[in-house]
Phi, psi and omega in degrees: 000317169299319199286333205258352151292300167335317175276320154311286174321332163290335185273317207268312173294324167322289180308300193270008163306306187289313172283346155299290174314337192291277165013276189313288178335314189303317193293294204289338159308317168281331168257019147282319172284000188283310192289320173330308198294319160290303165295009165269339188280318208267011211263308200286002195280297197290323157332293207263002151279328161343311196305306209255008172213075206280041155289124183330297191320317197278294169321281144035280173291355190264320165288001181276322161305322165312315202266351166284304142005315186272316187274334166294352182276314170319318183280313174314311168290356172260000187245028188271114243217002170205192193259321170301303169323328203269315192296307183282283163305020068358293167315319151341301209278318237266283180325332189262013200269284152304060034355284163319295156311041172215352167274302190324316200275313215275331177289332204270305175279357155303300207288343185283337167114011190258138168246318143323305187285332172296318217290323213301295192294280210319331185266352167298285163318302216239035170249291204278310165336282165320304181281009157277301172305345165286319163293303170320290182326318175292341199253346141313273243286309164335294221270323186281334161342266229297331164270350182275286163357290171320301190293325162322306178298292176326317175290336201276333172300348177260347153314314190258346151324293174295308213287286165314318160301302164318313197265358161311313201298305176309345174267303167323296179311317189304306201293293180348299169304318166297301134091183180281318179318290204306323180293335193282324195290003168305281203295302193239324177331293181320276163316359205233000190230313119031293179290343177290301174307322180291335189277343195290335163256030149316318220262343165225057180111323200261158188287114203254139185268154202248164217259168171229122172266177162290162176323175210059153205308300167313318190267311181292242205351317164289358205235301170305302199302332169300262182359312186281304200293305193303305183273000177292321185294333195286308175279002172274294191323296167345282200298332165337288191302295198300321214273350175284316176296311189289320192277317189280347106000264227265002181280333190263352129335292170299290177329298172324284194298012186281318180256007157354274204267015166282293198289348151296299161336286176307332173281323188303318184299325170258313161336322208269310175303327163300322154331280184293005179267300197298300189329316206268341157281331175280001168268354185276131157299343183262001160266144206272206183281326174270004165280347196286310175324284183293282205312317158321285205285348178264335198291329190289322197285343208260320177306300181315312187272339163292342200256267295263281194324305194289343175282322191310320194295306178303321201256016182238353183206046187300152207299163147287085191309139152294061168283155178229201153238122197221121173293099185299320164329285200314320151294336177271351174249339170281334175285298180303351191255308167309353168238008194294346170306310182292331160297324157335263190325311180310322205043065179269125177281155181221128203247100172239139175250098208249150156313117184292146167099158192259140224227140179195094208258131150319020194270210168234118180276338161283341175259002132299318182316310176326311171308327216264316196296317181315262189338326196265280176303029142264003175265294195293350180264324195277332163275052204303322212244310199207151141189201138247140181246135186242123190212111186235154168242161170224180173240151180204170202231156229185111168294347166245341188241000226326320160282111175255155186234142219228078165285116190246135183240131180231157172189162195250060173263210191306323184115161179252137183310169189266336192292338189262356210272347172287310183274005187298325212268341177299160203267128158115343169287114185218158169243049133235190212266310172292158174112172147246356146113012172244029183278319205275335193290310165326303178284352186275332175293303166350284176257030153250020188236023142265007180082351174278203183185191196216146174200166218204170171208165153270160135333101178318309156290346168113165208071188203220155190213136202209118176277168180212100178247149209205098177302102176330294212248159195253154173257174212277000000 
């Protein structure tokens, strides 16, 4: 049915391609001869004023008329659509040939000085001539009618051609259509709709099980891939579910960091004037030791609540970095030599392994130190009496950032509880009884504004390991 639509439609245009140019020739064919048929009235016009005005001016004009005459008969032969037509002009050409030579014979005995006999031929020419050419002429315009008629009848027998032809077809496309309906809703529908109930409730959330169809090639392969599709819907449903506890998270983060530093504010301001009232009584002499004693221990609590506001501060509104280029070795080594008294006292073995060659980073060196310092007492806490602190780097490769530098601190203390080891890095979260639970969340702010991050683990053996990655080159 398609193919046999094609071919109609290909015919109708075709037919009304030809038949538009036939048209045209035609139209344009009858109003060259109507005007052929006028210029011929002014041809016999100018003829027969000759007789009584033989002036150069008058000659002139009569040939100006011939060659107009001559060039509508030219134009009248390229638009000519039959054979008769073709006939008829040719007599045409042939009669005016003559003519023009019987004007031509009637001019030759003017200038010799004879006066009857030109007169005789111009009226011969523009009587007899002419009014043969006239006759010719009507029996063109009779003949082009008459094939414009023809082409008329002919579009109208391909109306009904097309007319007849659409409605086979249209009848034919129905049954054709009833049908391939009745077979596909047999064949494929049926199963397929099988696959809708299983599948329709993916959409809201719930977990969907997975179908076995029936046999066939088609049907296994749309049957596996539903499948593939199914557990794919399933585990986008999971991360759905996680990603949601995390944005409703990290919104109440954000809220936190918006009033942070109002409400810091508002507490620091009166701290600093309680401060400075205790400062100014413990200069009175009339107090005794033990109010000196409680004024000590609130100036110490008051202290304890300023470094809180200020930890607080650092991580709901952190700093800008000051980068430079900086040799990180060299930072990892200098830190470590400023806490080694406290490495002592622990009596923590301390083992350091760095990547040969030398690493020279785009950073902030205090605030990597700062990083290096978290981590490390926080090794030392976890170690109280003994252990090993291990701190080493590699170089390693990140399918998105690629060459990263892998700074590792390891030690063999407790370890990190498992409940907290997903949330450590979040603000408030901590696994000892000291602290405030924002040393880790700092470093982690840290080292996502070098473009990098921290990520942590237990141990097999126990204790615990904290990465520090730090991409070479920063992206623009």
């Amino acid at each position: 049915m398609l193919a046999g639509g094609y071919l109609v439609i290909s015919y109708i245009y075709r037919l009304q391609d030809e038949t538009n140019v036939l048209i045209k020739e035609s139209i344009a064919s009858a109003r060259t001869a109507r005007e052929l048929k006028l210029t011929l009235y002014r041809v016999r016009a100018a003829s027969l004023t000759y007789l009584f005005d033989k002036s150069p001016e008058r000659i002139a004009i009569l040939q100006e008329e011939q060659k107009e005459f001559v060039m509508l008969l030219e134009q009248t032969r390229s638009s000519v659509n039959t054979a008769e037509e073709n006939n008829h002009l040719q007599q045409i050409q042939a009669l005016f040939s003559n003519y023009q030579q019987t004007l031509t014979n009637a001019l030759e005995l003017h200038r010799q000085g004879r006066i009857s006999q030109p007169n005789k031929l111009i009226v011969h020419a523009s009587q007899d001539l002419i009014n043969t050419i006239e006759e010719k002429t009507d029996l063109f315009i009779i003949s082009n009618e008459l094939a414009q008629s023809n082409y008329e009848k002919t579009i109208q027998q391909n109306d009904v051609i097309i007319r007849k032809a659409l409605f086979v077809m249209g009848t034919g496309g129905i049954l054709m259509g009833l049908m391939l309906g009745w077979m596909i809703a047999r064949l494929i529908l049926k199963p397929i709709y099988k696959l809708v109930l299983k599948v329709r409730d993916a959409a809201g959330g719930e977990v969907v099980e997975h179908i076995r169809m029936n046999s066939g090639k088609e049907l296994e392969e749309l049957d596996f891939h539903i499948n593939r599709l199914i557990t794919r819907i399933n585990k986008a449903n999971e991360d759905l579910r996680k990603n949601r506890t995390l944005l409703e998270h990290a919104s109440k983060l954000a809220s936190v960091g918006k009033i942070a530093p109002a409400i810091a504010h508002e507490i620091r301001n009166p701290l600093t004037a309680i401060k400075m009232l205790i400062y100014s009584m413990k200069e009175d002499s009339t107090i005794s030791k033990e109010t000196q004693s409680d004024l000590k221990i609130i100036i110490n609590e008051i202290s304890r609540v300023e470094g809180f506001l200020q930890n607080f501060l650092k991580y709901a509104r952190p700093a800008k970095p000051n980068r430079r280029i900086t040799n990180i070795i060299e930072i990892i080594s200098e830190t470590l030599q400023l806490m080694m008294p406290r490495i002592r006292q622990n009596n923590i073995r301390l083992t350091e392994q760095y990547h040969a060659g030398e690493f020279y980073l785009e950073i902030d060196p205090d605030m990597i130190r700062q990083i290096i310092m978290n981590l490390v007492l926080n090794a030392l806490d976890a170690m109280p009496n003994e252990g090993n602190l291990t701190i080493n780097s590699i170089l390693a490769q990140d399918k998105k950032k690629g060459d990263i530098l892998e700074i590792t601190v390891s030690d063999t203390g407790s370890g990190i509880p498992p409940e907290i080891l997903e949330s450590l890095f979040d603000p408030f979260v901590k696994g000892k009884e000291q602290g405030l639970g924002l040393g880790l969340s700092i470093s982690q702010r840290i080292a996502e504004l070098h473009f990098g991050w921290i990520s942590a683990r237990n141990n097999p053996e126990g204790g615990s390991t904290f990465i520090i990655h730090l991409p070479l080159k920063n992206p623009l």
